[in-house]
C-alpha positions, 0 to 999 in steps of 0.5 A: 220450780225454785231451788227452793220449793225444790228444797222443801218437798224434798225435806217433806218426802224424806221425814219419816217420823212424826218429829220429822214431819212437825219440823219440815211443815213448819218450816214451809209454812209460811210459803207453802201455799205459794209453793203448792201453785208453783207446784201445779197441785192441782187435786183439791178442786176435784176432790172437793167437788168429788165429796160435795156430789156425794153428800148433798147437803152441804151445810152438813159438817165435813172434816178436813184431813191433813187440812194444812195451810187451808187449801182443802178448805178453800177448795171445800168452801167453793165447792159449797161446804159451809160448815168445815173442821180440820186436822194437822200434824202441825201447828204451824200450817194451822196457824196459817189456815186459821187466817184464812176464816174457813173452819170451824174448828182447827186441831193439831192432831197426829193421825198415826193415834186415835183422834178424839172425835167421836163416833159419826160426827162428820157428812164426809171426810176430804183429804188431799197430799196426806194419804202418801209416801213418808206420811199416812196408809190405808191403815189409818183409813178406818180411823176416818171411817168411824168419824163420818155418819152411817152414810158418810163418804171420804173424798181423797187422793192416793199418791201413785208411788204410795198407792203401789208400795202400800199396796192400797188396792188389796189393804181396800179389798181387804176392808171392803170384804169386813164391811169397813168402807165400800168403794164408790169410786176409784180413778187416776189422774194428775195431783202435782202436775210439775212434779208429774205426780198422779194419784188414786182419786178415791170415794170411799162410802161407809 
């Protein structure tokens, strides 16, 4: 990869505060979508379809987490979803995805807090890159829970190196066990192929 790209994923990996992150993705901005396929991201495709199997009507409104510059729309919108909100920590990357004519709604939101979107709004929930290192853990996973229907399905990726720190697979059993989500699906496989990334493929069902 460039010098470059090289650059702007380290600024990524190493923000640790929401200030932090708000700074490095607005200075990707603009050329984070040619990054990403110079990257070899390869996860938005398979999670989207992931979620579209699961849901089944696909005119029903999923939500976008992390939605960025619109990638995860694009690919929700080839997977046949019609009707797609998203959310971002930056407004910047929502500037981008907003050219792309994809969502119906866009909002700078922090996922660290309670996003106001009422209770059960969403058939299902996809999220791709933002469940990892320096961002978003299993903590904030119930907070997507309660946005989704009674029968509402979160699609998303776990980062490996974030899956082991956060000990993502106790924090699940955890919530399984108070009835929070149950697991419908769980595999690896490659998320940034050049930067040899693999992550946790996850259905979560509510």
């Amino acid at each position: 990869m460039s010098e470059k790209t090289e650059t702007l994923f380290e600024a990524v990996y190493k923000a640790r505060t929401p200030e932090d992150h708000k700074a490095a993705y607005a200075a990707w901005a603009k050329t984070y979508d040619e990054a990403m396929a110079e990257s070899g991201y390869v996860s938005p495709p398979i999670v989207a379809e992931k979620l579209a199997v699961r849901v089944g009507d696909l005119s029903k409104p999923v939500l976008d987490v992390g939605c960025g510059t619109g990638l995860g729309g694009f690919a929700l919108a080839q997977a046949g979803f019609s009707v797609i909100d998203g959310v971002d920590l930056s407004q910047e990357m929502l500037d981008v995805a907003r050219e792309k004519k994809l969502y119906r709604n866009l909002t700078a939101v922090d996922l660290l807090e309670t996003v106001d979107i009422p209770d059960g709004t969403y058939a299902g929930a996809y999220s791709t890159g933002t469940f990892t290192l320096g961002h978003i853990g299993p903590d904030r996973i119930p907070e997507v829970m309660r946005m989704l229907a009674e029968d509402g399905v979160f699609a998303l990726t776990v980062s490996e190196p974030s899956w082991i720190e956060k000990d993502y697979e106790k924090v699940l059993d955890l919530y399984v066990k108070d009835n929070v989500l149950s697991v419908l699906e769980d595999t690896v496989g490659d998320h940034v192929v050049n930067h040899n990334q693999q992550a946790h493929f996850l259905v979560l069902g509510k």
